[in-house]
N, C-alpha and C positions, 0 to 999 in steps of 0.2 A: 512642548510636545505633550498631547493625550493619553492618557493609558488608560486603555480598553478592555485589554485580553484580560481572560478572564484571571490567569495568571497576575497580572499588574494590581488586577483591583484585589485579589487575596493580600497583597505584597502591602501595599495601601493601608489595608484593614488590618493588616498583624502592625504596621506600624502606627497607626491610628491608636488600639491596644495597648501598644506598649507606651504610649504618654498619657493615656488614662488611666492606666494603671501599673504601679510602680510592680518588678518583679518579685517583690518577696510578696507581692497580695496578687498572681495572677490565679491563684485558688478564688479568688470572689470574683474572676471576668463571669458575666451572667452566659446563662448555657441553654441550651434552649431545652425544651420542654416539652412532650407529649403524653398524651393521653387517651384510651378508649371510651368515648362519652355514649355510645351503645352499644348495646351487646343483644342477638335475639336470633330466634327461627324464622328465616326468611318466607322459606317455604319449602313443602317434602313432595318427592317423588316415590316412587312406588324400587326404586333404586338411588336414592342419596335425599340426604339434609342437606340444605345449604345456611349456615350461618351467615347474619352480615356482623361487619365493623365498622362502626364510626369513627374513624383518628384524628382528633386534633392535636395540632402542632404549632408551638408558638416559636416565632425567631427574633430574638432578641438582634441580631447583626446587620450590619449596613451588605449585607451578602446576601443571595437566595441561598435556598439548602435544600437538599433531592434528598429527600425518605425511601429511604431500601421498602422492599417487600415486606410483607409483615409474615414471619414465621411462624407457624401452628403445630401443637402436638396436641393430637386427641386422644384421651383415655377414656373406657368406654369399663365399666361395672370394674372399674379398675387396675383396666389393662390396656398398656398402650394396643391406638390401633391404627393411627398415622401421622404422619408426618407431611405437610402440606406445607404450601410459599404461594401466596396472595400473587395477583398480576402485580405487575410495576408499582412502585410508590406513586408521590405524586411533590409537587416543589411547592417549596412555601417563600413566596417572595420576603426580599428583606425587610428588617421591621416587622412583619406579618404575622399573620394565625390565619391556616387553612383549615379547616375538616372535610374531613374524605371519606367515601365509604368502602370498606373493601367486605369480600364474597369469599367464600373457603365452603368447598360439599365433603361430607365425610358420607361415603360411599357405604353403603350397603353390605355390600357381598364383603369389604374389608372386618367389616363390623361381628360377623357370621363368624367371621375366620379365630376373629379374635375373643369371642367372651364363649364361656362355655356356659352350656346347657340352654342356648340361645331359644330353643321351641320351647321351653317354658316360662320367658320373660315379656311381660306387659309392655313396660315400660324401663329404658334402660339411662342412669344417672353415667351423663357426662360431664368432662374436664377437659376443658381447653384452656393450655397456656401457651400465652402470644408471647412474642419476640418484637419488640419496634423498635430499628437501627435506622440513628441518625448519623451520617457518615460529618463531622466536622472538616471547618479548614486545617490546611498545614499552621498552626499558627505556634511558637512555642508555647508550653505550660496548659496545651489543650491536649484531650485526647483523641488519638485520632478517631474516634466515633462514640455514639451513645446511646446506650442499649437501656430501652423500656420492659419491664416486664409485669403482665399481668394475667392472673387467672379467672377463668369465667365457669361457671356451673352452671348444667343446664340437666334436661331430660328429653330423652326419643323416644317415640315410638318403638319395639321390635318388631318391623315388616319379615315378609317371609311369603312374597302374596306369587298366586297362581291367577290367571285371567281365563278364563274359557268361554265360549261362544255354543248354546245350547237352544234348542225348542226352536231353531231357523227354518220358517215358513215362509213362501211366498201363496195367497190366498187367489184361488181359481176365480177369474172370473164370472160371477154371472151369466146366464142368458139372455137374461133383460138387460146388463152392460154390452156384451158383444152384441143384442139388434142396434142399440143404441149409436153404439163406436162404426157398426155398416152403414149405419143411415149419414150419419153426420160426415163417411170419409164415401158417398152416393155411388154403395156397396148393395147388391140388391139382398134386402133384409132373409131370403129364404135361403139365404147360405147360412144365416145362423146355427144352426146345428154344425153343419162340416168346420165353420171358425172356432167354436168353443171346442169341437174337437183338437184344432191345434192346437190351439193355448197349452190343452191339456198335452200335448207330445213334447210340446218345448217345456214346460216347466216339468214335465217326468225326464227329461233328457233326450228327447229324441225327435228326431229331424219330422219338421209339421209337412205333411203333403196336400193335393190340393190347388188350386189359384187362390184359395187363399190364404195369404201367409202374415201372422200376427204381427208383425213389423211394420204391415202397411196400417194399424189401425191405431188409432189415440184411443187407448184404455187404461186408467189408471189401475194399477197393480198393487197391493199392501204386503208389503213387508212385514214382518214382525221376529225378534229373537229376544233370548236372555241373554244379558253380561254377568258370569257368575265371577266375583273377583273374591276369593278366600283368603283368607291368610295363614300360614302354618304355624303361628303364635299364640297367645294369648292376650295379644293387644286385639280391641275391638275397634271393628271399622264402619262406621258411621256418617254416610255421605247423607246429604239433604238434595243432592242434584249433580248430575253431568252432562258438562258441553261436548260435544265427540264431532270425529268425521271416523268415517267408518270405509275399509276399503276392500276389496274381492279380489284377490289375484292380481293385486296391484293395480288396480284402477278407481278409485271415490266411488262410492255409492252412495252412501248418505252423509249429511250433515245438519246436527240438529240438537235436540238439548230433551233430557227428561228429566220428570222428577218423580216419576214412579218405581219407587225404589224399597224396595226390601229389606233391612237388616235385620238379621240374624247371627246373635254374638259375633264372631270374627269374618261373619262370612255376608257379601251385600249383592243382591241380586236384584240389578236395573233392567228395567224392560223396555223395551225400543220397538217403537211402529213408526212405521212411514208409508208413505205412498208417492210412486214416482212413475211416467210414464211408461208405457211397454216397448217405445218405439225406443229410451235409452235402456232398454234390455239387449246388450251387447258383451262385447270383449269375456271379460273376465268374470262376472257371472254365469255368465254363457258355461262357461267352461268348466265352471264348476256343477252347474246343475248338466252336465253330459259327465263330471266326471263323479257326481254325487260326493264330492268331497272339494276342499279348498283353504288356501291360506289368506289367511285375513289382519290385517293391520290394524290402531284403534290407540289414536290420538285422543286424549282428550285432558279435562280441567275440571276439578269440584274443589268443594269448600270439606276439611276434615277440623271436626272438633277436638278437640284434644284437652286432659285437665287442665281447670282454671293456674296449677300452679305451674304449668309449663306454658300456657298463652291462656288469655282470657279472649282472646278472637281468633275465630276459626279460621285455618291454612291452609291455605293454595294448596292444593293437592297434582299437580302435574304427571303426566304419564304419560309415552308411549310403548306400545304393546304390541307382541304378533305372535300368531298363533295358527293352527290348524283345527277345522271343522268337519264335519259328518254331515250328510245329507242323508234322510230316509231314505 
């Protein structure tokens, strides 16, 4: 008869054990062993750090073996500020060495709560010490689990950022674009006057009259705003470029990338132009240039430099954001 269960083959292995090794030396059965071989800033958001871990785990036993979570306590200018638990472990077949990465974010707003005098810190020196539980078999003379422990130093940023959305224009068409946009859509061109008069009712807010109505015409339109994103610290923010999509009352508007960007100590003001058809002049633009106000969305991704003794290559910077606007 086979024995399978996983039960049978613990059963197996502890008596396998015990003729390897006689009881008064089951202090030297080999145990297995783990370790953190990295330690780093993944990448920050405009609300959390994410750290990773690399775990390797070596298993000495003719068994697989399930690694617990890894436990995190972070202390931040010296004060705890959380207490975190990694997703799932991960199994280290018998005989084996796995390494695994695991992810742990220390949040932002916890970090506020916790260090005092937070608007006057650059840069804030953290502590994270890890827990790594290996749960052992039943076997006698073993314990039933084993606990790694190690600490990691590192340093954050202090964020503290505000996003606003400012100087948003949508640029009047031309005369010589609307003969253009009537010729091409075999419009007779001495309506021009009465159509550039619409344009101009629909981008002021109000309703274009007329037969003719800018909707019917292929005219591109230029957009333009600032992203003013400050921080209320004294860490400085220093973006070289942002990839965004940009949305109006919940509908995309733009998607697109600049690198015309501004820094000024804590505070970075990117400029955005685009140009998109008049005919996808709808929804939720709309609504906002009738209500000369609106809420707006702003996805986006850059690179933040940061001191060589906290990374020597600059980090993902991730964000999403929403907010409320003014219209002239």
């Amino acid at each position: 008869m086979r024995l399978t269960t996983p039960n049978a083959r613990v059963l197996l292995m502890a008596i396998g054990l015990s003729l390897l090794y006689p009881l008064a030396a089951l202090a030297q059965v080999p145990k297995p062993t783990a370790k953190v071989t990295g330690f780093d800033i993944e990448e920050i958001s405009l609300r959390d750090v994410t750290f990773l871990f690399d775990v390797s785990v070596q298993n000495p036993y003719p068994l697989d073996l399930c690694l617990e979570a890894m436990r995190l306590t972070f202390f931040v200018e010296g004060a705890q500020v959380a207490q975190v638990q990694t997703a799932k472990g991960f199994t280290v077949k018998a005989r084996g060495e796995e390494t695994s990465r695991f992810h742990a974010a220390l949040r932002y707003e916890d970090v506020l709560a916790a260090v005092k005098n937070y608007a006057e810190k650059d840069y804030l020196n953290t502590l994270v010490k890890s827990e790594i539980v290996i749960p052992l078999p039943k076997i006698p003379g073993l314990p039933s689990r084993l606990t790694f422990a190690y600490d990691f130093k590192s340093k954050i940023p202090a964020l503290q950022p505000h996003i606003s959305i400012t100087h948003f224009t949508i640029e009047q068409p031309s005369s010589e674009a609307v003969g253009q946009a009537l010729a091409k859509a075999g419009r007779d061109v001495v309506n021009r006057g009465a159509a550039t008069q619409a344009f101009k009712d629909v981008l002021a807010g109000k309703t274009p009259r007329g037969s003719i109505q800018p909707k019917d015409l292929d005219i591109p339109l230029t957009v333009s705003f600032d992203i003013e994103l400050a921080n209320g610290t004294r860490a400085p923010l220093r973006f070289t470029g942002l990839d965004y999509r940009f949305s109006i009352n919940g509908e995309e508007l733009l998607v697109g990338a600049t690198r015309n960007i501004e820094n000024k100590g804590n505070r970075s003001i990117l400029h955005v132009a685009s140009t998109f058809s008049f005919q996808a002049l709808s929804g939720g633009l709309l609504d906002a240039l009738r209500a000369r106000q609106g809420s707006f969305s702003l996805v986006g991704s850059t690179s933040l430099k940061l001191p060589d003794d906290i990374s020597k290559e600059p980090l993902k910077l991730a964000f999403t954001e929403a907010g409320s606007f003014l219209l002239p």
